[in-house]
N, C-alpha and C positions, 0 to 999 in steps of 0.2 A: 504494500500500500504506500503509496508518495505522501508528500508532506501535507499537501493539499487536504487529501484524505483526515489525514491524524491530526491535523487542526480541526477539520469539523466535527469528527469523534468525541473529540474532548471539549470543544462548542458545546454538543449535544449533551455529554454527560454532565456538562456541570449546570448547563440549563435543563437538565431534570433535578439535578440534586436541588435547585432553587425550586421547582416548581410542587416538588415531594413536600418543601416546608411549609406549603399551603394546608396541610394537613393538620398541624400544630397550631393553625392562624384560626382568629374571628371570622367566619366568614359570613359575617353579618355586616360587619362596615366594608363599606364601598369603594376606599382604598385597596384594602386586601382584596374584594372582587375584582377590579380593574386590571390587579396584577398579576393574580393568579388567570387572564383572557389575555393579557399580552403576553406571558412567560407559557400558556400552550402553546398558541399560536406559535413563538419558535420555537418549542421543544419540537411538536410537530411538523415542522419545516424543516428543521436542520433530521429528525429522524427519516422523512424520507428522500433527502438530497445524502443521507449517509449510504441506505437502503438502495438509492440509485449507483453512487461511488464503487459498495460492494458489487452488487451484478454488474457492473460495468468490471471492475479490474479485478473483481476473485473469479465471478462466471463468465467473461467473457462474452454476457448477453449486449447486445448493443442495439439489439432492431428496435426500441422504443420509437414510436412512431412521433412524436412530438416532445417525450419526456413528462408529459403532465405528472403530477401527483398519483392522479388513478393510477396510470400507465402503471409504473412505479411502483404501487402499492399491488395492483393485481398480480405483475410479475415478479416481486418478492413473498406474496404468498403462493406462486406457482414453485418458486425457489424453496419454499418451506423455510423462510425467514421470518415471518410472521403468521399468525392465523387468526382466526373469526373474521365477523363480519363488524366489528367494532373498528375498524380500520380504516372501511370506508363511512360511519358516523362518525369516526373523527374528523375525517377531512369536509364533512357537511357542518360539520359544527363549527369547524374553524372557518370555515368561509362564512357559515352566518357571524359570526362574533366580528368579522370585517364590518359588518353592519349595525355593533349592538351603542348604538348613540345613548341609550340612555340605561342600562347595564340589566335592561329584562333577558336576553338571550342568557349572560352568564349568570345570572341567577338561577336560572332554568336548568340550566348543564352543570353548574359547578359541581355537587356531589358525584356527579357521571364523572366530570374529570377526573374530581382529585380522588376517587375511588376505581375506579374502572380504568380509565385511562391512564393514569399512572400505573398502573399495574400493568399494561398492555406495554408500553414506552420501556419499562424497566428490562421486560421479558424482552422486549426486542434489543434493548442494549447486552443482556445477558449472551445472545443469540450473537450479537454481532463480534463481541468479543472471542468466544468460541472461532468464531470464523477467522479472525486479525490474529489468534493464537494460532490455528493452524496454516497460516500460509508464512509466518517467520520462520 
């Protein structure tokens, strides 16, 4: 994996380890909501431009027809890097939260996040690491 790569890997992990602390927090004041929808939104982004990195330089896939997100996500659970179908509610949630002006979306989702998809985000860090261990 190049440099490129291992800067965004550890982007990634340390913006989940930030967003894990949402769990400890009030999530009643609206500070702490505002930042637990910006700190998904990139955990979420940097996990699937990681997800894209890996199938790009461990499997050698490259037919990504545009690189979207979906893309991305569909062909790293065909890779068995990731599973369920929480994966594509996370990318629907992260694009509504592009729109949440007055903070009803992440109220909505926040226990999904910080329960559900943190759990999802950690497994696939778990996953990835596996994988960066065996190609050293």
């Amino acid at each position: 994996m190049d440099a490129k790569f291992t800067k965004r890997f550890e982007s990634y992990q340390n913006s989940l380890a930030a967003l894990t602390e949402a769990r400890q927090r009030d999530l009643t004041d609206s500070f702490v909501l505002s930042g637990t929808s910006a700190k998904f939104c990139i955990t979420f982004d940097l996990a699937w431009k990681v997800m894209k990195d890996i199938l790009v330089q461990h499997y050698a896939i490259t037919s990504f027809v545009s690189g979207s997100p979906r893309e991305v996500l569909r062909t790293a659970f065909q890779a068995e890097m990731i599973d369920g179908d929480e994966w594509l509610d996370m990318l629907k949630v992260r694009n509504e939260l592009a729109h949440d002006y007055d903070g009803e979306i992440v109220t909505a989702h926040c226990q999904t996040i910080i329960h559900l998809y943190v759990d999802k985000l950690q497994a696939f860090q778990k996953k990835a690491k596996e994988i960066i261990a065996c190609c050293q």
